[in-house]
C-alpha positions as CSV (number, residue, x, y, z in Angstrom):
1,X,0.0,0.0,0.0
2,X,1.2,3.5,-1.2
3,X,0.5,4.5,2.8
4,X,3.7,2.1,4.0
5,X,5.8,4.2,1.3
6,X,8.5,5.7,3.2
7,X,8.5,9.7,1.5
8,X,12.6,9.0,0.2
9,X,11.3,6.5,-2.2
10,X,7.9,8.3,-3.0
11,X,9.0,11.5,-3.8
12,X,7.7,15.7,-2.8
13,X,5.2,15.8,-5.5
14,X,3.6,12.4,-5.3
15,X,3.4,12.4,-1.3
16,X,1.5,15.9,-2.1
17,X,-0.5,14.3,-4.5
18,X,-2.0,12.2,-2.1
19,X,-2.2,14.8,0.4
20,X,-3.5,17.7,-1.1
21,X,-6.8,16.2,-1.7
22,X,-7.9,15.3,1.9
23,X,-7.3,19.3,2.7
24,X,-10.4,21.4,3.2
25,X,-10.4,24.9,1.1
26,X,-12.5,27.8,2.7
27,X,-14.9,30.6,1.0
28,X,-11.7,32.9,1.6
29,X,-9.5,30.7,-0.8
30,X,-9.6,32.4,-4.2
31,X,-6.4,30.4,-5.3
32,X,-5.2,27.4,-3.0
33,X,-2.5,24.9,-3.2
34,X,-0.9,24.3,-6.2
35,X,0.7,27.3,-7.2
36,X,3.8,29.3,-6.1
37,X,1.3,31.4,-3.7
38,X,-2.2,31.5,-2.5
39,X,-4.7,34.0,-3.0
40,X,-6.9,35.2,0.0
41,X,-10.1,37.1,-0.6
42,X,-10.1,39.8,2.6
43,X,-13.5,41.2,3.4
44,X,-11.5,43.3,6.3
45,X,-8.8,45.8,5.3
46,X,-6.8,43.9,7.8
47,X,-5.4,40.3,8.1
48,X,-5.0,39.0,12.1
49,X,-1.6,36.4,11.2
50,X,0.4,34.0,13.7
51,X,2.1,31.4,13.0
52,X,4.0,28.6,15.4
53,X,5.5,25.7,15.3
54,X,5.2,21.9,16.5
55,X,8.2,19.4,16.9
56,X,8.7,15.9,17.5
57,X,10.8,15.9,21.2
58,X,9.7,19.0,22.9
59,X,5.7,19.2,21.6
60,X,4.3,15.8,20.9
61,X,5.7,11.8,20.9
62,X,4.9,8.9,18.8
63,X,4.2,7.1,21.9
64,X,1.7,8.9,22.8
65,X,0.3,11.1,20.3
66,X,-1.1,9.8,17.1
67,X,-0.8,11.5,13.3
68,X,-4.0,12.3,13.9
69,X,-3.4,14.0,17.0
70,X,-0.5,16.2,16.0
71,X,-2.4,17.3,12.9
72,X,-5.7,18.5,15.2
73,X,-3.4,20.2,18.1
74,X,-1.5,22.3,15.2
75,X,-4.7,23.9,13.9
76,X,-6.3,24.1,17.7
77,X,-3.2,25.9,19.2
78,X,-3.0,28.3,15.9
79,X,-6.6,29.0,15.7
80,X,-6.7,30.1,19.5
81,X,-4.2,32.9,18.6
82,X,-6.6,34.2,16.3
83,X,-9.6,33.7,18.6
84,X,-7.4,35.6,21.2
85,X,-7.7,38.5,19.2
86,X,-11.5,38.5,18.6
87,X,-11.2,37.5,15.3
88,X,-12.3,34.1,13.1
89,X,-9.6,31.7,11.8
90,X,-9.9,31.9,8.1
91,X,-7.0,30.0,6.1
92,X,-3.6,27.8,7.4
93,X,-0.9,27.3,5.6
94,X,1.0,24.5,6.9
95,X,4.4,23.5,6.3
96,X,6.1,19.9,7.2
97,X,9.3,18.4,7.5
98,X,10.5,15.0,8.4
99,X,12.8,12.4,7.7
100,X,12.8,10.7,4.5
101,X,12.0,7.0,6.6
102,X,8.9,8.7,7.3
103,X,5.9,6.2,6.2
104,X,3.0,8.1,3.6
105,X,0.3,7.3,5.8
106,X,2.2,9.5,8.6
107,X,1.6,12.6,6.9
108,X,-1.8,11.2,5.6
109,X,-2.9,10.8,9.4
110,X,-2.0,14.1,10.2
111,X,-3.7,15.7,7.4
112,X,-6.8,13.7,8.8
113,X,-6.3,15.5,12.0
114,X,-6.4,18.8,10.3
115,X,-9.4,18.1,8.1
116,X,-11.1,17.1,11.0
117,X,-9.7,19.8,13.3
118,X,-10.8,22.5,10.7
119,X,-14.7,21.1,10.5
120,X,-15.0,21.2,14.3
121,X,-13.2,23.9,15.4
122,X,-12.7,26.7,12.8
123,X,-15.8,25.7,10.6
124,X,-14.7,28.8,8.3
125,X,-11.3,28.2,7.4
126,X,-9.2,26.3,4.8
127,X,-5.9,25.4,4.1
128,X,-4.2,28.0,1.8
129,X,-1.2,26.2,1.4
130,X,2.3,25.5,2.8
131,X,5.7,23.2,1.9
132,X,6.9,19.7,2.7
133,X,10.8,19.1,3.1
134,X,13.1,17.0,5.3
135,X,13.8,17.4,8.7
136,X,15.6,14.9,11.3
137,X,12.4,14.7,13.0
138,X,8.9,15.5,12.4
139,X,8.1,19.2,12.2
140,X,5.3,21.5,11.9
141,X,5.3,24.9,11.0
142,X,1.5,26.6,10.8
143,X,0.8,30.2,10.0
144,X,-2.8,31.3,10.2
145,X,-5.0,34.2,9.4
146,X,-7.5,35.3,11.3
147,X,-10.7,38.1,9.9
148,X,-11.6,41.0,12.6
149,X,-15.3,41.2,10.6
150,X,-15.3,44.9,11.2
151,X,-14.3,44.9,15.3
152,X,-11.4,46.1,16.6
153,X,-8.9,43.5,17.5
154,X,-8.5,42.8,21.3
155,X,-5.1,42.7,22.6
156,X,-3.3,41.7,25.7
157,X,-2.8,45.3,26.7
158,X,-6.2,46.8,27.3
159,X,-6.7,45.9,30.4
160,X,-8.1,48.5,32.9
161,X,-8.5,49.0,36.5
162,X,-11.6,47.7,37.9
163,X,-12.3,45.0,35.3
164,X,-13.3,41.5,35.9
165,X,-10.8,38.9,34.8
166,X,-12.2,35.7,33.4
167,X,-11.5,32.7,31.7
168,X,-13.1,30.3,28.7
169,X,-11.9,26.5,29.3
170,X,-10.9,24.6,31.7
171,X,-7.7,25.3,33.7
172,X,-4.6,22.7,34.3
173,X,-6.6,19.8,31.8
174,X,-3.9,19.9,29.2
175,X,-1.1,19.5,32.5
176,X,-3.4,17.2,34.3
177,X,-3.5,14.7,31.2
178,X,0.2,15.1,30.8
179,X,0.6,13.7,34.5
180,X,-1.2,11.1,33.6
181,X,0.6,10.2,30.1
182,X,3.9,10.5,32.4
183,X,2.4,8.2,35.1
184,X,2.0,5.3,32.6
185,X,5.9,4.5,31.9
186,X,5.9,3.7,28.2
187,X,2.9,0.9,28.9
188,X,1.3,0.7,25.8
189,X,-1.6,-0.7,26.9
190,X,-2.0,1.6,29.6
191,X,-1.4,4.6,27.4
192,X,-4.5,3.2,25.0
193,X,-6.7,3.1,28.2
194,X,-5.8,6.8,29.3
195,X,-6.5,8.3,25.6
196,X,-10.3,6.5,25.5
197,X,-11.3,7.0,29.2
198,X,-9.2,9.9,30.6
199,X,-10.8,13.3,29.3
200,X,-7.4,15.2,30.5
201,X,-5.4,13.2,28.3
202,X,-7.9,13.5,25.6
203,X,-7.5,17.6,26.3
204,X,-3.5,16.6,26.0
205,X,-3.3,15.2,22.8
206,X,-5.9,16.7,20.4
207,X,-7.7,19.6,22.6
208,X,-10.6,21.7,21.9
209,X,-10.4,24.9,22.7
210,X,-13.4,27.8,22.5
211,X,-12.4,29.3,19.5
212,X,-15.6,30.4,18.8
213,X,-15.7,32.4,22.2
214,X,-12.9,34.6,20.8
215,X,-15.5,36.6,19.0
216,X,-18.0,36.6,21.1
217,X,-15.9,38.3,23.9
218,X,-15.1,40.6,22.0
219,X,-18.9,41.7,21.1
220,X,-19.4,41.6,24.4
221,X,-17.0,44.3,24.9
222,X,-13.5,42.3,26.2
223,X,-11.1,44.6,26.8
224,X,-7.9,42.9,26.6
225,X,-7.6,38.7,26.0
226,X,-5.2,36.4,25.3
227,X,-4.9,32.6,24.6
228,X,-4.0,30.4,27.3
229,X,-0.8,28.2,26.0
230,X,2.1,28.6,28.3
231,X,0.2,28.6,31.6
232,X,-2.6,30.7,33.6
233,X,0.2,32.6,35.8
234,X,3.0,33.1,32.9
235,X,0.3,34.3,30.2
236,X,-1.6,36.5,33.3
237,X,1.8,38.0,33.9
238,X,2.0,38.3,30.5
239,X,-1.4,40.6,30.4
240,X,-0.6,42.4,33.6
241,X,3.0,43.8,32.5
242,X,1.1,44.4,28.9
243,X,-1.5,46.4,30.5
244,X,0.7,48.0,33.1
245,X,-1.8,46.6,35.9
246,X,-2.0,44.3,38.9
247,X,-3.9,41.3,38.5
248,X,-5.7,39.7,41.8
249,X,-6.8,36.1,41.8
250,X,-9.8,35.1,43.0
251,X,-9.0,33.0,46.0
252,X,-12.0,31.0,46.4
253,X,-10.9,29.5,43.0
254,X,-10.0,26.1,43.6
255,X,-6.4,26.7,42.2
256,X,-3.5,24.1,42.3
257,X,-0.2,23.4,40.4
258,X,-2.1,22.6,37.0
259,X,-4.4,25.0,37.3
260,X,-1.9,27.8,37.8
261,X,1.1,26.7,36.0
262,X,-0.1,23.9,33.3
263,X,0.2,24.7,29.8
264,X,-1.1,24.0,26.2
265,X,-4.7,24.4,27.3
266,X,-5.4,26.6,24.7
267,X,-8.2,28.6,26.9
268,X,-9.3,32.2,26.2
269,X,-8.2,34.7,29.5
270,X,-9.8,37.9,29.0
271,X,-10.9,41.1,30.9
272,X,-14.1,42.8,30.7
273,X,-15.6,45.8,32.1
274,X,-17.5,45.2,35.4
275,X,-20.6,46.5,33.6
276,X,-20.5,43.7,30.7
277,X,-22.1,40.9,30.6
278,X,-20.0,37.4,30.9
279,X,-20.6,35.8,27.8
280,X,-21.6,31.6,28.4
281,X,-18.8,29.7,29.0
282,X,-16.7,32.2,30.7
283,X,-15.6,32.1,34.6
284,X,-14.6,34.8,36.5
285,X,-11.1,33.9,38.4
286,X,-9.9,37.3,39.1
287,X,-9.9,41.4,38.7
288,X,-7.9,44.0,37.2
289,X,-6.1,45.8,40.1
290,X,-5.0,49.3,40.1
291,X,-2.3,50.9,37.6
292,X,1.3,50.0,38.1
293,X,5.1,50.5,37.5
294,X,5.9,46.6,39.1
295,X,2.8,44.9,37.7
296,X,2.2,41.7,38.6
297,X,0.5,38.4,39.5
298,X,-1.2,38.5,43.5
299,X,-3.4,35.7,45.1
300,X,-4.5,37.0,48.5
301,X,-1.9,39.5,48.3
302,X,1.4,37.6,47.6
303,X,3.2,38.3,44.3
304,X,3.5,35.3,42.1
305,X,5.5,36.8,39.9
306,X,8.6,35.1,41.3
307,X,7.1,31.4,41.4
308,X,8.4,28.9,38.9
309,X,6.4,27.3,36.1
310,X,4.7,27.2,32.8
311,X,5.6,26.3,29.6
312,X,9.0,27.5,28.1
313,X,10.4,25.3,24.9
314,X,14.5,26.6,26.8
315,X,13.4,25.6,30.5
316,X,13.8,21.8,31.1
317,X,11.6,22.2,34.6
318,X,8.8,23.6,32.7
319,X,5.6,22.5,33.5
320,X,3.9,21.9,29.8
């Protein structure tokens, strides 16, 4: 079968050929893959655009994570950016590399994850395009662009004194599933079990963020939001030294180690005036403190700003 093909003995433009086709196109896609570019109709003067990466090592492993897997997580991490802004993922392009042992049905798997990925969680996107080359390991690089429809983007830095902080998704899931991944030791069998009855580890693998809930803050008048990927405290610290604010933690939040400090949950943390309305499926965990020159993270009044954690690709004690 063409799928057991390793890609050094099946070539760029065959793997591609075989690819290409199981990639959804969007309304926005005026010219897709195919060509040397793509061509993006853009009903807003302005394009939202990130773009990260995924590597075999430090972001996903073979033992755990299927092709499937790794193709869904690239487009839900990617579109959360965009829904962090208060805008709607509209195209990916997607570029990977990996070594030329690689098997066809590898890549095919995680195209299968994007196609699905797309249909569930970004319903109005596509892929645009993107590249395939050699790498020593599997990588993934994915930009995406986002549409504003009109609104004006929300950033990290609008936060203002006096707003309530709040949060879409569920804190620590991503961390509490990777616990559980660690706690299995390489059992395959065990492994299996987690991925079909642990929801954590489910959240791990191939999560599901709110992207939809990116716009909707924003209608409801978010004033500053950001996506949840390297942990609650580093991406709050993030927001507070953007906005040049303290943040204050709610302290009847049940908060532990995952909750705080877990990453890749791919959540929505935003700020909204106190007179808004909290759109459904947001939380309040916190408020907006006053202006500062030091600003910073407090629960119950201690800083913590100084405490260790989240998710840093350079940090080998990182919490992910």
């Amino acid at each position: 079968m063409s799928e057991d093909l390793q890609l050094g003995k099946l070539g760029e433009s065959e793997a591609l050929a075989q690819i290409i086709p199981l990639l959804p196109s969007a309304a926005s896609v005026s010219l897709g893959p195919g060509d040397d570019s793509a061509i993006l109709r853009v009903p807003d003067s302005r394009v939202v655009i990130s773009t990260d990466m995924m590597i075999e090592g430090p972001d996903f492993r073979w033992d755990w994570s299927s092709p499937e897997d790794v193709g869904w997580k690239a487009i839900a991490s990617n579109a959360a950016d965009i829904a962090a802004m208060g805008a709607t993922p509209t195209a990916f392009q997607i570029s990977v590399a990996a070594p030329e042992t690689t098997r066809l049905g590898v890549l095919l798997g995680i195209a299968a994850g994007v196609r699905d990925a797309i249909a569930e969680l970004a319903p109005l996107s596509g892929v645009s395009g993107g590249d395939l080359s050699r790498a020593p390991v599997v990588t993934l690089s994915v930009t995406v662009l986002g549409d504003l429809g009109g609104r004006a983007a929300v950033t990290r830095s609008g936060a203002r004194p006096g707003d309530v902080l709040a949060v879409a998704g569920e804190l620590g899931l991503s961390h509490r599933g990777l616990v559980a991944l660690q706690g299995a030791g390489g059992d395959v069998a065990e492994i299996a079990r987690l991925k079909q009855s642990d929801p954590s580890v489910a959240h791990h693998l191939a999560p599901r963020p709110p992207i939809h809930l990116g716009v909707v803050a924003n209608d409801a008048g978010a004033t500053a939001m950001m996506d949840i990927s390297d942990g609650l405290l580093m991406d709050a610290t993030r927001m507070a030294k953007a906005s040049g604010v303290m943040i204050e933690l709610d302290p009847d939040y049940p908060w532990d180690e995952a909750s705080l400090m877990g990453g890749e949950d791919h959540g929505l943390l935003a700020a909204f005036p106190p007179s808004a309305t909290l759109p459904e499926g947001f939380v309040v965990i916190g408020s907006i403190g006053s202006k500062s020159s030091e600003p910073r993270v407090a629960l119950e009044g201690m800083d913590l700003g100084a405490q260790p954690g989240g998710w840093d690709p350079f940090y080998g004690a990182s919490a992910k």
